[in-house]
N, C-alpha and C positions, 0 to 999 in steps of 0.2 A: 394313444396318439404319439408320434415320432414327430420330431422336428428339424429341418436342415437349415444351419446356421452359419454363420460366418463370426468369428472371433479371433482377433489379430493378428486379420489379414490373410487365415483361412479356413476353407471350410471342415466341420464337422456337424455331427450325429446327434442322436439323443433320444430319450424318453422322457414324455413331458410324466413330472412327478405332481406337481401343481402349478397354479398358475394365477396373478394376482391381471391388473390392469396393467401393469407397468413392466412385468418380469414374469420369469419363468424359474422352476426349481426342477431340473430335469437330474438324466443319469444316465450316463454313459454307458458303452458296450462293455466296457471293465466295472463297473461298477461305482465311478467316481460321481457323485453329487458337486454340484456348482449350480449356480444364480446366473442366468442368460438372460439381457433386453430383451425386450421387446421386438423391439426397432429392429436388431439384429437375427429376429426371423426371417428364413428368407423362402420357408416352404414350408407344409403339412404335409405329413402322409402316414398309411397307415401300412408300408412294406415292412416287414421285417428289420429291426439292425445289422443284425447279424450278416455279412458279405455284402451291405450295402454299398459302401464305399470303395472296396476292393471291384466292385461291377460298377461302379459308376466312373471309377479313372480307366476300366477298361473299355467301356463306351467311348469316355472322352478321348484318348489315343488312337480312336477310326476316325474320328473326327478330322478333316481339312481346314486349315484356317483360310486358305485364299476362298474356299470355296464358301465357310458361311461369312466372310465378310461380303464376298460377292453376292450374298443373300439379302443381305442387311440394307436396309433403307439408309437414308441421311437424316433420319429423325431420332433420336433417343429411345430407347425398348428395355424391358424387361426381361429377365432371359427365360421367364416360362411362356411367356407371349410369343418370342421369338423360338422355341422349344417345337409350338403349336405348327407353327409356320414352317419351321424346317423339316419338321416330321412327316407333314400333312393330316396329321388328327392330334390327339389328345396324348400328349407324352406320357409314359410311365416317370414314377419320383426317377429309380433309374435314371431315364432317359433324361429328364430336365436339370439334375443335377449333376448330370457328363457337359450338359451344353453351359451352366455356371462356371463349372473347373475351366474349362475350355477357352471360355470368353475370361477368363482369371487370368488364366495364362499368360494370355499374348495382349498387355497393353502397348505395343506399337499397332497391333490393330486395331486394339478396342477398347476407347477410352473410357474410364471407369468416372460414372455420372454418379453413384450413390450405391447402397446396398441393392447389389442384384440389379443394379439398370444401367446400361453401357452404349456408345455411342460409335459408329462407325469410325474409324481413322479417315480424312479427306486422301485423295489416290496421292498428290503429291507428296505430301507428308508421310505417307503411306509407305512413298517409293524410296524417299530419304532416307527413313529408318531404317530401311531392309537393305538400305546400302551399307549404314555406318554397321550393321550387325553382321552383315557379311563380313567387313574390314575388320570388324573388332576378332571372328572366327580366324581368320587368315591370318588374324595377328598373334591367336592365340596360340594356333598350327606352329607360328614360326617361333616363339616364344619357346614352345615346346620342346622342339629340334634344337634349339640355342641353351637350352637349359642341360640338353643329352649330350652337347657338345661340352659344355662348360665341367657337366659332371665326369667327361672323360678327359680333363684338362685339356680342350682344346680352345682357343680364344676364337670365336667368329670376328668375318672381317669386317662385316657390318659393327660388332661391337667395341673391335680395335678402333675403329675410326671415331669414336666417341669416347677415346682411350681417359684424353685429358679432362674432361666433362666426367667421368666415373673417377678419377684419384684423384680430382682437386675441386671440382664445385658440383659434386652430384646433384643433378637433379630426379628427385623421389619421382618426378611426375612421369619422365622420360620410362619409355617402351624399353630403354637398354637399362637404364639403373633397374626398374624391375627385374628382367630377365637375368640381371646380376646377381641381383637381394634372392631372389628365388633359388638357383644353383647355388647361392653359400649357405641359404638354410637348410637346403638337403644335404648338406657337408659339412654342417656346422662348422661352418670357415666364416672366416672373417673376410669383406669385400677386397681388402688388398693381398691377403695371403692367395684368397684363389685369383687375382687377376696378375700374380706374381707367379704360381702353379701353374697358370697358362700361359706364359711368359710373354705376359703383356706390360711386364716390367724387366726390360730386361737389363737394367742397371739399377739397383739399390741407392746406389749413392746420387746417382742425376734423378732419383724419384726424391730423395729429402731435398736436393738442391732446389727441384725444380718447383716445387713445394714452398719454398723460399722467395724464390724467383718473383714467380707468378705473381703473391701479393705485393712484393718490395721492387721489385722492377720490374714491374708490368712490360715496359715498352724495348726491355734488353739491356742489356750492363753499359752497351758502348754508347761514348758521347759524339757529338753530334759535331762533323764539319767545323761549323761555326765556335762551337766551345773547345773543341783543340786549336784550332786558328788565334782563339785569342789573343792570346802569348806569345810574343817574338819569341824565338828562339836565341835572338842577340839581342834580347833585354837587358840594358845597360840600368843603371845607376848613377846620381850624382849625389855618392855620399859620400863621409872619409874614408879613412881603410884604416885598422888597426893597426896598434904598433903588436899586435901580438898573429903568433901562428896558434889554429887550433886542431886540434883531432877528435875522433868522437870515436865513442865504444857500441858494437852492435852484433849484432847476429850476424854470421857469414852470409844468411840468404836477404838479408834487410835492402831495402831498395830506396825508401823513403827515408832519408836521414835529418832529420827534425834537431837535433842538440850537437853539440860540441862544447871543447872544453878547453880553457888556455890558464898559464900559468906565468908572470912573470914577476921578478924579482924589484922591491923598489925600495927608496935608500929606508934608513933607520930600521931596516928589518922588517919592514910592510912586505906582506906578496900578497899581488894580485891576481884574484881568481876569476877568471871570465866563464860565464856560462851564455851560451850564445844558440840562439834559435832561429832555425831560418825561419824567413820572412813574406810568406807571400801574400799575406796583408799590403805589400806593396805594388803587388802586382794586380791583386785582384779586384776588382772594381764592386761597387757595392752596387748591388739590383743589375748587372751588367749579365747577360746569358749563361756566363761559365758561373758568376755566383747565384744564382738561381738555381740552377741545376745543384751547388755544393749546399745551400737551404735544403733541397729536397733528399740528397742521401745522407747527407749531415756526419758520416762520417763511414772510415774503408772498413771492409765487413771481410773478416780475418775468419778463415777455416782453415785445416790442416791441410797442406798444400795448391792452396790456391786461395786468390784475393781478390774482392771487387774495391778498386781505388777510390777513394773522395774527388780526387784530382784526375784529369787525363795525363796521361806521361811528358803531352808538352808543357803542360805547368808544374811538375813538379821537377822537371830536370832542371828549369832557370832557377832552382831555390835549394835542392837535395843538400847538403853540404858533401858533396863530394871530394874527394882528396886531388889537391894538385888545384883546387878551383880558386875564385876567386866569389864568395857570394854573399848577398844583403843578411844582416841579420838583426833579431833583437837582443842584446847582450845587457846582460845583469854582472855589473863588477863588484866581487868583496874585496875588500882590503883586508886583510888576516895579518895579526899581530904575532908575536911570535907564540903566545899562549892559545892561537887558535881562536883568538877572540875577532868578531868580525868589528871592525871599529867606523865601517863607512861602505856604505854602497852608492852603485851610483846605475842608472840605464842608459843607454843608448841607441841610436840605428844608425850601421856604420856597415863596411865590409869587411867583411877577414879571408885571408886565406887559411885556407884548411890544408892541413898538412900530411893527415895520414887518419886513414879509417881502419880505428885495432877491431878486429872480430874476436867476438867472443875463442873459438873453440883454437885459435893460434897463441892469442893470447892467454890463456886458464892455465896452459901449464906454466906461465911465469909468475904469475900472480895470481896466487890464492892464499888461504890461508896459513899456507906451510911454507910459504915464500917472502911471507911480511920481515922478517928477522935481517936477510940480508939481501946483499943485490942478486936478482936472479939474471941477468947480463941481459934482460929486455932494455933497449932504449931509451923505454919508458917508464922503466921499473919506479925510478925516484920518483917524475910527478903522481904516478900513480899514487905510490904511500903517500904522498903529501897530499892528497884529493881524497884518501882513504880516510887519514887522521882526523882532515877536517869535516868529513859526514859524520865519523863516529863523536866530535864536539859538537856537530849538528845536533844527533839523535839525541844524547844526552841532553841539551838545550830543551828540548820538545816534551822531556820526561818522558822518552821510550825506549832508553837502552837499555837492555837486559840481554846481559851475555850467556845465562842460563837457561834463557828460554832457548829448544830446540829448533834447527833453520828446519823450516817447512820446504817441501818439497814444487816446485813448478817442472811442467812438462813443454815439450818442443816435440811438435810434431813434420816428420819430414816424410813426404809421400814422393815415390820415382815408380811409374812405370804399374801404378794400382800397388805396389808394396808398400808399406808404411813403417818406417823406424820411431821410435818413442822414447827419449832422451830426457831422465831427469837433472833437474841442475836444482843445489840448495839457493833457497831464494835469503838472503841474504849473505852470501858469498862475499868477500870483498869488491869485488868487479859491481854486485847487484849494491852494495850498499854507497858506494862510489855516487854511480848515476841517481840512484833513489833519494837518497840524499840533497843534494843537492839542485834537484829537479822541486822536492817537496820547497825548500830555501824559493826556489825561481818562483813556487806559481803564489807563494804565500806571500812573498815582498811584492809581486807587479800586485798582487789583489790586495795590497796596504795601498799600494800606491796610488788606484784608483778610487779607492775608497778617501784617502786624503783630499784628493780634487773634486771630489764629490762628483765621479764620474762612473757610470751603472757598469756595470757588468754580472758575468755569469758566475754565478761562484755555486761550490758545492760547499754543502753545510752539514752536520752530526751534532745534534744535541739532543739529551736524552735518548738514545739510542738509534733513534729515529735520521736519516740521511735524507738530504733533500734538496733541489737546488733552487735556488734565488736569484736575484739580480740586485742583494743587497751584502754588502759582506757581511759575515755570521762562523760565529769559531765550528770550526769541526776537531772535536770532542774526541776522536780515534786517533786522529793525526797530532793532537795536540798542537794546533796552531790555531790563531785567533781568526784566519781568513785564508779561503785555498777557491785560489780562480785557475781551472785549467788553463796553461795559456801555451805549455811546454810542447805540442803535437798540433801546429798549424798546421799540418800536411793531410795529416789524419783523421782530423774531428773539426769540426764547424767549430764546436764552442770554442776553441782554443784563436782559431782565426778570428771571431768573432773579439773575443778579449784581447787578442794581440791589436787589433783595428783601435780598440781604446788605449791602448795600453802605450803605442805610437804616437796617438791622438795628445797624449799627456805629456810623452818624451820632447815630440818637437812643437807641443805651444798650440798646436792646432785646436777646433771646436771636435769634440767627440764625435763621430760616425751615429754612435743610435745615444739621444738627449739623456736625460733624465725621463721616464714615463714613458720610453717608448713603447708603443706596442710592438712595434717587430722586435726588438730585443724578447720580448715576454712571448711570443709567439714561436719565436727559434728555441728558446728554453725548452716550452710545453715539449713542441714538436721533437725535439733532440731526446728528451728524457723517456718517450715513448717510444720513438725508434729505434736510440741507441741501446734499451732494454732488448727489442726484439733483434737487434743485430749479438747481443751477447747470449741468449737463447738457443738461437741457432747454429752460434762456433758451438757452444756444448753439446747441441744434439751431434755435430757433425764428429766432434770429440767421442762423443761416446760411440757411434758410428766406427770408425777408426781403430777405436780401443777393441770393441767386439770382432773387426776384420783382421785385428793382430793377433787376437786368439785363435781365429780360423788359418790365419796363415801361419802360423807356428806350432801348428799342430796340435792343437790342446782338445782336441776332436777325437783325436787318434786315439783308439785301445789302449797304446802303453803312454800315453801323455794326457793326462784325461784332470790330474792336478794343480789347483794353483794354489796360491800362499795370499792370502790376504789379514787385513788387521780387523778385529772389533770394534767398531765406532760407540755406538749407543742399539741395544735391543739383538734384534738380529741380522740391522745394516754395517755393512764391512765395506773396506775401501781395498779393491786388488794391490798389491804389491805390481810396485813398475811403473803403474800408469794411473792417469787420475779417471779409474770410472767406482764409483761406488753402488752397490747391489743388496737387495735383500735378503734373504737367506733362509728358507722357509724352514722351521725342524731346527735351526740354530740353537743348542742348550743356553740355558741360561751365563752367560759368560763376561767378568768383568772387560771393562772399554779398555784396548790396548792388546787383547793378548791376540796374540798371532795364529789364527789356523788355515789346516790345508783342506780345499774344496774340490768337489769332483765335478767337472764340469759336464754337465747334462746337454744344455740346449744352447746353441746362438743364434739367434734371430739377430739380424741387422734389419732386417725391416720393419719391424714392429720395435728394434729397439731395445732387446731384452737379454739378458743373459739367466741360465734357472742354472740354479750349481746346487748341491748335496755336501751339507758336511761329513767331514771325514775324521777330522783326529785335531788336537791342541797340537800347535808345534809348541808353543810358547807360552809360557803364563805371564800375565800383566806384572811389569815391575813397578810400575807408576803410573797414575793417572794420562791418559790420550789426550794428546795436544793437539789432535786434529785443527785446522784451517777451517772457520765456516766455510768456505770459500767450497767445501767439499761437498758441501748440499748439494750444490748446481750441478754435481754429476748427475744427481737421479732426477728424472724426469717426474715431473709435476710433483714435486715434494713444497705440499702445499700451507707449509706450517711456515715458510717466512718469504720474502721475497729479497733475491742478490742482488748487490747493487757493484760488479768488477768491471773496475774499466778492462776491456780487453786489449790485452798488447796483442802486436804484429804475432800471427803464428809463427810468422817468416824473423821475428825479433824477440827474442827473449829477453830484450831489456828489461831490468826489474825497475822500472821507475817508478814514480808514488802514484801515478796513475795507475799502474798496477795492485794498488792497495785494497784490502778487501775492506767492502764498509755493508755490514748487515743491517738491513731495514726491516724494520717491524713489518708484519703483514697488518 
């Protein structure tokens, strides 16, 4: 005796071998022995195995389903009862087990009641189904065609139109991200490579920007009517004016002028050093539209040639310190003895006129390091050195001058026209140690100062390695100062306007803007520390973007230019020569940190991000231990063993200010 059974979820065969109350011990047409229920009998018969099943799906294939559901009652059946009925006599096993497979088949017909017993589909239900199964067909057809498109790189325009929904918030569920994910597994490609091959990216760089965008400015860069309105334009002041003129040092392309500097001469040998910050703490209203909106970007988001502002351009031009102006500031005076010793300071909010803006690249050839000895015929050569001497009694101060440490290298990136140039400058230069200097003096006396009056603010803090920001003063441990409250870049960063608000608050006698316990002070924190992380993220991927496009456009692609020159960091991560991107180096020999070799450039990807380069040869053997920058990590993407904590300067400014300072945070 044979048995036809059903066993998860299909039918097979058998020979009953024995057989208890409960179960069966049958055996296959190959010859495999298994234990079958009972239950899950669904027929006897005494046909043959052998070509059973092979004639019983060829039965069930002449089979119509419109026609035996048109058969079928509205009552629940069994499928040999209904076998009886459709045949008109006594079915063969055959036959009865072509009308099982059958009714198996097609549950939008025929709903499955139990083993072997099925129930008509109702007509409407009936008709629904064979609609959504038709669409799903027609969807597959197009799928199809969209997949034979994709695989001959062509982008459909059905799929274009669902371009930004596929590169920035796929949705898995979506007819087009399928049709995507399908055509890149048969090319093993990656979703953005192929929708990049079908040039449905047709700008690399507005595909990282916009990437950026999407989550950080949702609603568009530009401010609104009302928060450019803000601000007169002939916003006056009723404050004194200095007896002093100041100038400020910056990048040729710098727009936003945040510091300046004055020096004048007082009896018994005192000079007085002014360090003076514009103020638009004065202009800007607290919870008022324009500062609302500067809470929510909390600060300007700097990429190689191009910038989205904290400020709109009508509040920052009543405060820029511009040359020839006249504008509000907050000025920190030392009194400098003639040993360089500061014997008194004092703050204030006053006006000054600015007298002349030095840029960096006019001014470098008069003053650098090979110019210190004597007058190089700049104007400004003398206060220069005299602002030089007293950073380098600064840094000593702080316990961090060391003239034997190597100047690390910063880069300036300048974009014209999709070309990019890449400008290194030694970051502690005289010019950089100048401003650095004495910006670290500005944020670390206003953040005494507020701390004395027991008045909160934002301070950033380093103890035990670890960086972190507060709203209590706390020494930071890298800078060697017992308190560092950003306060030097109102223009640029919330936090700084934020501490400039108290910092006012303190000068002229007023009650503080945010108490003691505020929450909005601790809320602006939180928020600032998150953000301005992911706004410093992003200048680096844009950096490394940039760096990758310079190699493409300098030919490093080319057959006969196919070499570059990079350093050993640690392993087989190297940092290119020129430019701050650092890469892996698959195959790298084993090679002390420092020595210099030359690599064969294989691949540039700028969309994904990557450079694959091949060594080639030692140019150089390590003379001494690699004094790389932590700072260098942040070139590679997702290097996940610490987390960076740089303030970013202006692309467009290469000031080296102490904001610029690298401070490595523990992961």
């Amino acid at each position: 005796m044979n048995v036809f059974f059903e066993e998860d979820g299909s039918f097979k065969i058998a020979s009953i071998m024995t057989e208890t109350q409960g179960a069966l011990q049958v055996e296959s047409v190959s010859g495999k022995r298994t234990k079958v229920k009972a239950s899950n009998v669904l027929m006897r018969f005494e046909t043959p195995l052998a070509g059973f099943m092979e004639a019983a799906n060829t039965e069930a294939e002449t089979l119509e389903l419109d026609f035996l559901w048109e058969c079928c009652g509205e009552t629940e059946f069994g499928f040999e009862e209904f076998s009886a009925d459709y045949y008109g006599r006594k079915p063969t096993p055959v036959e009865a087990a072509a009308i099982a497979i059958k009714l198996h088949s097609a549950p939008v017909y025929f709903n499955r009641k139990g083993k072997g017993r099925y129930k008509a589909a109702p007509a409407e239900i009936l008709k629904a189904a064979l609609a959504g199964l038709e669409k799903k067909r027609l969807l597959a057809e197009k799928m199809a065609a969209f997949v034979e498109d994709l695989k001959s790189h062509k982008m459909p325009e059905e799929l274009m139109q669902k371009r930004d929904m596929l590169l920035y918030e796929p949705d898995k569920n979506a007819f087009e991200y399928k049709t995507l994910d399908a055509a890149a597994s048969a090319l093993h490609l990656s979703h953005l490579k192929l929708m990049h091959i079908c040039g449905a990216i047709p700008s690399v760089h507005d595909y990282h920007l916009g990437a950026f965008l999407r989550e950080y400015f949702a609603k568009g860069t530009d401010f609104t009517p009302e928060q450019i309105a803000e601000i007169a334009s002939d916003i006056t002041f009723d404050l004194p004016l200095a007896d002093a003129e100041a100038f400020s040092i910056d990048d040729s392309t710098t727009t936003e002028i945040d510091d300046a500097f004055s020096i004048k001469q007082l009896a018994n040998g005192i000079t007085r050093v002014g360090i003076h910050i514009a103020a638009p703490a004065l202009g800007i209203a607290v919870d008022s539209t324009l500062d609302k909106e500067v809470m929510q970007r909390l600060s300007t988001v700097y990429m190689p040639g191009n910038k989205i502002t904290m400020l709109p351009e009508t509040a920052i031009r009543p405060f820029s310190l511009d040359a020839g102006q006249i504008k509000p500031v907050l000025s920190l005076y030392l009194h400098v003895n003639e040993a360089l010793e500061i014997i008194q300071r004092d703050s204030k909010v006053e006006l000054i006129k600015v007298a002349e803006n030095l840029r960096h690249d006019r001014l470098e050839p008069f003053f650098n390091e090979n110019t210190l000895e004597a007058d190089s015929g700049h104007p400004y050569w003398a206060r220069l050195l005299y602002l030089f001497d007293l950073a380098v009694s600064l840094e000593k101060s702080r316990g961090k001058y060391d003239p034997t440490k190597p100047p690390q290298v910063d880069y300036n990136f300048y974009v014209t026209d999709d070309k990019v140039s890449i400008v290194g400058r030694h970051r502690g230069s005289p010019m950089d140690k100048l401003v650095a200097e004495l910006m670290i003096e500005a944020n670390n006396q206003w953040g005494a100062l507020l701390a004395s009056h027991e008045v909160p603010g934002l301070y950033r803090a380093q103890m035990g390695g670890r960086v972190y920001m507060t709203t209590k003063a706390e020494p930071h441990q890298g800078l060697g100062v017992a308190q560092y409250a950003w306060s030097t870049s109102p223009l640029r960063r919330a936090v700084d306007l934020i501490n400039q608000r108290q910092i006012i608050s303190v000068v002229q006698n007023n009650q503080p803007v945010y108490p003691q316990n505020s929450d909005a002070l601790t809320t602006h924190m939180r928020n600032f520390e998150l953000t301005y992380k992911a706004y410093s993220e992003f200048q680096t991927r844009m950096e490394r973007y940039w760096c990758l496009q310079y190699l493409i456009q300098e030919g490093f692609l080319e057959e006969n230019k196919q070499e570059i020159h990079a350093t050993v960091w640690r392993e087989n991560l190297v940092r290119l020569d020129h430019m701050p991107y650092m890469t892996k180096v698959y195959g790298l020999p084993e090679l002390k940190p420092g020595t210099r070799v030359s690599l064969q450039v294989q691949e540039v990807d700028t969309l994904m991000l990557d450079l694959r380069t091949k060594f080639v040869k030692v140019l150089e053997e390590a003379a001494a231990p690699v004094d790389f920058d932590d700072a260098d990590i942040e070139a590679l993407d997702s290097l996940d063993s610490a987390t960076l904590d740089m303030n970013t300067p202006d692309s467009n400014n290469s000031e080296a200010t102490p904001d610029d300072t690298v401070e490595v945070e523990a992961a």
